[in-house]
C-alpha positions as CSV (number, residue, x, y, z in Angstrom):
1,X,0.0,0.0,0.0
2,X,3.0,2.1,-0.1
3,X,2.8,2.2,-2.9
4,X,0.3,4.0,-3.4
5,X,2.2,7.3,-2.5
6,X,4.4,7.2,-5.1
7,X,3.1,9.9,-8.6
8,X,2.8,7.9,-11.8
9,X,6.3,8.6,-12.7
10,X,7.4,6.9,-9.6
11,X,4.9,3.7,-10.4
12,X,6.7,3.9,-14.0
13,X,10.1,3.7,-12.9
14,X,9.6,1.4,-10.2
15,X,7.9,-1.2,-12.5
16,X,11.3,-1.1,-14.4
17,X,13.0,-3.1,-11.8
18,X,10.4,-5.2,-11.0
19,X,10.1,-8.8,-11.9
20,X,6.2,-9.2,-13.0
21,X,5.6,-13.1,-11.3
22,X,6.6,-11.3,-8.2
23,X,4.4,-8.0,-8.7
24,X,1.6,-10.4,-10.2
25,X,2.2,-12.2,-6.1
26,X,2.4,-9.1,-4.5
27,X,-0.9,-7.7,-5.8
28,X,-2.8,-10.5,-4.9
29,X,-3.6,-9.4,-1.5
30,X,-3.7,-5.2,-3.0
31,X,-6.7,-2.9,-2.5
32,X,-8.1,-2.2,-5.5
33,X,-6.8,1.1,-5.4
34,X,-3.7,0.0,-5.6
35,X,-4.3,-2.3,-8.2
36,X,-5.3,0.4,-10.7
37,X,-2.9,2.8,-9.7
38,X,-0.2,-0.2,-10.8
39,X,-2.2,-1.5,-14.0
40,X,-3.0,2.3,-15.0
41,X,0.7,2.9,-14.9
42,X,1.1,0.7,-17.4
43,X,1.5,-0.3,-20.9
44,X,-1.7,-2.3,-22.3
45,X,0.4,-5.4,-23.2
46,X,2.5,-5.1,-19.8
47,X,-1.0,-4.9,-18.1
48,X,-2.4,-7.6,-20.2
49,X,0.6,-9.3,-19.0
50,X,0.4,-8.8,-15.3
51,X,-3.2,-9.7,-15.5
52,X,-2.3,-13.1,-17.7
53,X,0.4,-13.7,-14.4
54,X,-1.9,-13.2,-11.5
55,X,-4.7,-15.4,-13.1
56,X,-2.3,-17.9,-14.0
57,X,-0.8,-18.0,-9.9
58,X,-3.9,-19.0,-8.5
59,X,-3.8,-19.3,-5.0
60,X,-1.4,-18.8,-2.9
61,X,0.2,-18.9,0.7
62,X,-0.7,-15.0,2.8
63,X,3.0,-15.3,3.6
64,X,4.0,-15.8,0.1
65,X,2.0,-12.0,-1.1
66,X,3.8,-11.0,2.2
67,X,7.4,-11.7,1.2
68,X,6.6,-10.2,-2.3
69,X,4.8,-7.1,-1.0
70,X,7.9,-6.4,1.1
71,X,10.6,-7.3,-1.4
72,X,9.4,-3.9,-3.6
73,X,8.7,-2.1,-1.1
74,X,12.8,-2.3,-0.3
75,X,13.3,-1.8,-3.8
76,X,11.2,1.5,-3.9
77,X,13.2,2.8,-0.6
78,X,16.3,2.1,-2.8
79,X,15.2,3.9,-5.6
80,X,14.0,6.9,-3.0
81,X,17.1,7.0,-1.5
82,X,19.2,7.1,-4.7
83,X,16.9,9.6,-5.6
84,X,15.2,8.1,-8.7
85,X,12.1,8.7,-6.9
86,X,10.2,10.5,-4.5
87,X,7.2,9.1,-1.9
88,X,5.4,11.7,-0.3
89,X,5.0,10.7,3.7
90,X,8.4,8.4,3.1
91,X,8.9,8.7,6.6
92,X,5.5,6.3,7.6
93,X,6.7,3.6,5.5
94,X,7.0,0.1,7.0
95,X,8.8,-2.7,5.7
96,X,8.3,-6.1,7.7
């Protein structure tokens, strides 16, 4: 849900470094807010993609979204503190 305060620049060059099977994991458990924020961020056939991925996962294990949720999460601090980009309210982010 971090995420979520990132502007759609951010979302665009976050998505760079991320591997889609784990975004397709870690939006499993996502508000839809979130979701769209993510998919609207996106190309149509990298959101067609994404899509294909989390339909194609099926269920899976709480802990497993967990680990993926947190994983970019640390990537989007990295990026933040190399300064590629910028969430507003940084300073309430929690990685577990």
């Amino acid at each position: 849900e971090d995420i979520i305060k990132l502007d759609d620049k951010g979302v665009t060059r976050m998505l760079r470094d991320v591997d889609t099977r784990e975004l397709s994991m870690a939006l499993k458990l996502a508000s839809d807010e979130l979701k769209d924020k993510i998919l609207g961020s996106m190309s149509s056939r990298a959101r067609d993609a994404l899509i294909e991925e989390m339909e194609f996962l099926g269920p899976v294990r709480v802990s497993d979204v967990e680990v993926a949720q947190s994983s970019i999460v640390k990537m989007a601090r990295a990026l933040e503190d190399a300064g590629e980009i910028v969430m507003s309210g940084s300073d309430d982010l929690v990685v577990g």
